[in-house]
C-alpha angles and dihedrals in degrees: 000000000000089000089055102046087057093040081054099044083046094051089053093045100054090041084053088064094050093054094245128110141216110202113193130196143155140207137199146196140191137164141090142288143198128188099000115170102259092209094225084124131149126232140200128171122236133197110227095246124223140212120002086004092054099060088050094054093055085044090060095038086059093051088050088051096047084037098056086039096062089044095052084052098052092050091042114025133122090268108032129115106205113237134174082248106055091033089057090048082061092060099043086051084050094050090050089052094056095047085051097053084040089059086057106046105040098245133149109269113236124195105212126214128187137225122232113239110285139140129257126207124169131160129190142171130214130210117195121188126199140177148135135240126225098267089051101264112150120210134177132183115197122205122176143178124222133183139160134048113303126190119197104237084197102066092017081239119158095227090179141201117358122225093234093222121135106247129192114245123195131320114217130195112190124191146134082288085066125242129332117194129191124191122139114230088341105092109106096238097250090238099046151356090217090069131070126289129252131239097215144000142198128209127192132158113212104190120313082342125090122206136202137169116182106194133190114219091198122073096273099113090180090073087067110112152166142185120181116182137184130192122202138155090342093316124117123183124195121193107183123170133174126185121238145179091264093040141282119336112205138166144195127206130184133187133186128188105207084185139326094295105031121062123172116205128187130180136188109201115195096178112190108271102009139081121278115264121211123210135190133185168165154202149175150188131202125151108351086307120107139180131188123180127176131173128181129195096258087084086260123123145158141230116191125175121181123180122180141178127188100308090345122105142194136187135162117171129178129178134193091278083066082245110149139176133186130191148192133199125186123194107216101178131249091060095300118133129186117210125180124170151165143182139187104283096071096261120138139175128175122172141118126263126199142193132214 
């Protein structure tokens, strides 16, 4: 161990002469779960149905909704004494929820499973390295370690247990040309997350717009991607697009400020294969206390309220489903940060995270 820490010291050293730098950190989790979605889910795309279909589709939608409220009842009511049993018929009314909106609005339909109660615990640690050549381009490489079972607070996943290999993240090159970036398979497709990565991108700003093409050097043509932005007088403006097997997906998203507290958002969706969505929105923030609410024309909507105080905060978000989750995130100093959260569908964590 002795013998690592100098050849470390020595490498930095040495990396510090020939005006480069390694920059190393680390980062660590620990607490405890129950429910999480395990992600070993099924999905089949749908197509968002018209006419005559189309009013099926809400009936049963209806029925789903009447159907996981009685369930939810029955599993949480006055009278009620919680069971497997009656805890597993909620899911399934949940599921067949899900399959119901999914029906409507043309998602993909996902099939949920949930982890027993259980404790996670990963560590990692993360070496950046950055220079410049003698023309003034930049460039960084990024390697990290990881090890332990992770969970995702955000979507309340159960990601499990990581391989504790060192991986190779991305390789950059920055210059007047603008930014080159290499990373096999690990590049978000610009669209969606939901689509396959890309191999390689490449980011440039022409004036007040901003440019990006994500491309896939393999045969997915579902990985292609671009996303162009331009910013004016309060006003920003997002195309995005991805290919894909049933056509060309593409968005537009528009945002307003109307002041520092008031901002006004609106999307049309036009997903390969469905039928547009159209979303309209808005948020503020006054005194620690925020609230966002959306609502499209495919009968979906969102309520989101944050409230924070110093290193408290609060969040509690529902949506048209009746799903809800509600958060809480603590600052301890040193680095250290404690989470804690829960939704509807009866999953929980609650740990602190660090950083070193």
């Amino acid at each position: 161990m002795k013998k690592l820490l100098i050849a470390t010291t020595a490498l930095v050293a040495t990396a510090g002469m020939a005006s480069a730098d390694i920059t190393i950190s680390g980062h660590a989790a620990a607490g405890v779960y129950s429910g999480l979605d395990t992600k070993a889910a099924s999905k089949a795309l749908t197509v968002a149905p018209t006419g005559a279909a189309l009013d099926a589709a809400l009936a049963a939608q209806d029925a789903a909704q009447e159907a996981q409220g009685a369930a939810f009842d029955a599993y949480n009511g006055e009278d009620a004494i919680p069971s497997a049993a009656l805890l597993a018929a909620w899911h399934a009314s949940e599921a067949a929820l899900v399959a119901a909106n999914d029906a409507v609005t043309g998602s993909p339909a996902v099939a949920k499973t949930y982890s027993e109660d259980g404790i996670y615990s990963n560590a990692g640690v993360d070496f950046t390295m950055t220079g410049a050549t003698d023309n003034g381009i930049s460039f960084s490489a990024t390697v990290n370690i990881d090890a332990g079972t992770e969970i995702d607070a955000g979507d309340f996943e159960l990601d499990g247990a990581d391989g504790g290999t060192a991986g190779l993240g991305s390789v950059s090159m920055t210059g007047t040309f603008g930014t080159l970036t290499f990373d096999d398979g690990g590049i978000e497709n610009l669209y969606s997350d939901g689509l396959t990565n890309a191999d390689v991108s490449y980011a440039t700003t022409i004036g007040a717009v901003s440019l990006t093409v994500a491309h896939d050097t393999g045969s997915d043509s579902s990985a292609n991607s671009v996303s162009a932005g331009y910013t004016a007088s309060g006003m920003a403006f997002t195309l995005t697009a991805s290919e894909a097997a049933a056509g060309t997906s593409s968005s537009l998203a528009v945002s307003y400020a109307l002041n520092d507290t008031v901002s006004l958002t609106g999307e049309t969706d036009q997903a390969a294969g469905a039928e547009s969505v159209q979303t309209i929105g808005a948020s503020t923030t006054l005194n620690g206390v925020s609230v966002a609410v959306s609502s499209a024309n495919n009968s979906t909507w969102d309520v989101d309220l944050g409230y924070t105080a110093g290193d408290f905060a609060l969040t509690y978000g529902v949506d048209e489903t009746d799903g809800w989750t509600a958060t809480a995130t603590a600052a301890l100093g040193g680095g250290a940060t404690f989470s804690a959260g829960v939704n509807d569908e009866d999953s929980m964590y609650a740990g602190v995270s660090f950083a070193f």
